[in-house]
N, C-alpha and C positions, 0 to 999 in steps of 0.2 A: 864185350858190351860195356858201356860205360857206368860207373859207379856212383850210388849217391855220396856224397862227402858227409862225412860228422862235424868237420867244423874246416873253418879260412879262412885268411887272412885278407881282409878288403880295404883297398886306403878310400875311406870318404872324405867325404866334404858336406860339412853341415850347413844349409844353407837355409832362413828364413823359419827358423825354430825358434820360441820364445823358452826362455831359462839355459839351463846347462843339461848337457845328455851326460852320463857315467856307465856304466857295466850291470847288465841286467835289462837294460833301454832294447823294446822289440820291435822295431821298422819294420812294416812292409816291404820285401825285397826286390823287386823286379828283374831278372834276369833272364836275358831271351824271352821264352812264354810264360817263364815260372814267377807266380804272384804269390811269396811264402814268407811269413813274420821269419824274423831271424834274430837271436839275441845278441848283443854285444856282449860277451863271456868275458873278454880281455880287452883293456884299449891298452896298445901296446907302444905307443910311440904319438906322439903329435910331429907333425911335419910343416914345414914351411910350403905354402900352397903353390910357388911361383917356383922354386929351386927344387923341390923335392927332399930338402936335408934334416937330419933331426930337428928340433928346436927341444924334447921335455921326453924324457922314458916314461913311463907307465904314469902317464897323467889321471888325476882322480876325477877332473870331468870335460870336457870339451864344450863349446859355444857356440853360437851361428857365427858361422865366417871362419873356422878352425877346421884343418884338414888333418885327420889321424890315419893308423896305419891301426887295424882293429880288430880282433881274433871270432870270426861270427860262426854260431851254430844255431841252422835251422831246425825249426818245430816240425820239420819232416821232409825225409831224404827230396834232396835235389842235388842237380849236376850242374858243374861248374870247371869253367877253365880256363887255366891261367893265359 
């Protein structure tokens, strides 16, 4: 049966947020049927939105229009797959 995850690695895309997000920041998550806050524990990379390539390691915040690569643990087990 499948397991719930403690935490994973999700690349977003911050779009139409006012200020900067950083580590600690708790989104509603949407995936599949599951509607579950999720903290940003790690932002682990900032990426280039069109190539996919690094541009910044462990950025201290992101912006609207900035796509990271982001270490998240949900507020209660849910399932996820790569």
């Amino acid at each position: 049966p499948p397991k719930g995850a403690e935490s994973f690695n999700a690349q977003v895309i911050l779009m139409n947020h006012p200020g900067q997000v950083g580590n600690g920041y708790a989104p509603v998550l949407d995936c599949h049927t599951a509607h579950i806050a999720c903290k940003f524990a790690e932002l682990i990379e900032k990426i280039d939105r069109r190539t996919g390539k690094s541009v910044e390691q462990s950025p201290k915040f992101i912006k609207s229009g900035d796509a990271a690569i982001v270490k998240m643990v949900p507020s209660k087990p849910m399932c996820v797959e790569a």
